[in-house]
Each structure stands twice: as structure tokens, then as C-alpha cells.
C-alpha positions as CSV (number, residue, x, y, z in Angstrom):
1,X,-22.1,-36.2,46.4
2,X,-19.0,-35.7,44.5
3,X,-20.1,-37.5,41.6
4,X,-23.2,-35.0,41.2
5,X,-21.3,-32.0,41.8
6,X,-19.3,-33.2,38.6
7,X,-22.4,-33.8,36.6
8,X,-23.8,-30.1,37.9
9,X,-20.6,-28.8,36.4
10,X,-20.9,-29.9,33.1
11,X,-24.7,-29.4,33.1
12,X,-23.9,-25.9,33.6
13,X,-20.6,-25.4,31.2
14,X,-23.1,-27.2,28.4
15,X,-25.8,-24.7,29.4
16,X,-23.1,-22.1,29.3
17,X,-22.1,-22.6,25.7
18,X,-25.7,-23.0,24.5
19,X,-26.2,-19.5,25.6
20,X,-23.2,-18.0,24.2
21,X,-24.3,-19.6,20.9
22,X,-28.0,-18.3,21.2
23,X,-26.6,-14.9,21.8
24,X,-24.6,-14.9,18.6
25,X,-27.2,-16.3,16.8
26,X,-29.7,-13.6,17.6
27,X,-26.9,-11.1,17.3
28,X,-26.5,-12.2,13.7
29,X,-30.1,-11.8,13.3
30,X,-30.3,-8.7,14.5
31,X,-27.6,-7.5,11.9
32,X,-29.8,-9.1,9.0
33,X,-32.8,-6.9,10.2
34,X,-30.8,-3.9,10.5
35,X,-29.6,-4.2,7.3
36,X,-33.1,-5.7,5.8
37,X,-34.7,-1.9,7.9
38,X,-32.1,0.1,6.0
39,X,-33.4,-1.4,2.6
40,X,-36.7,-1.2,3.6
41,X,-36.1,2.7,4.4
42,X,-34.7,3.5,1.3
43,X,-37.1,1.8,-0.6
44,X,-40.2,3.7,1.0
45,X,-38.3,7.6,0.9
């Protein structure tokens, strides 16, 4: 039982830093987007 509590634990702190480094990824391409809209804007007005 102790054993698999361990290996729950890591599961979850790997799962944990996955997520965190999805999320920054996405953030970053939200900022590319953004910036790629602005261009875009400017281009069409």
C-alpha cells in the first residue's frame, strides 16, 4: 500500500509539471496570435 501511494505521488507531481508547461506553452501562443491580430489589424485599416 505504501509503495503505491509513493508511485501515486510522483504520477501526480509529473502530471503536475506537464500542466504547468502546457499552460506556458499555450500562453506563449497566445502572445504570438495577439501580436500576429495586431498586424493583421493594421494591415487591413
Amino acid at each position: 500500500m505504501e509503495q503505491k501511494i509513493e508511485e501515486m505521488t510522483k504520477l501526480l507531481l509529473k502530471l503536475e509539471q506537464e500542466i504547468k508547461e502546457t499552460k506556458e506553452s499555450l500562453h506563449s501562443i497566445n502572445k504570438s496570435i495577439d501580436k500576429y491580430d495586431k498586424y493583421a489589424f493594421l494591415n487591413v485599416s
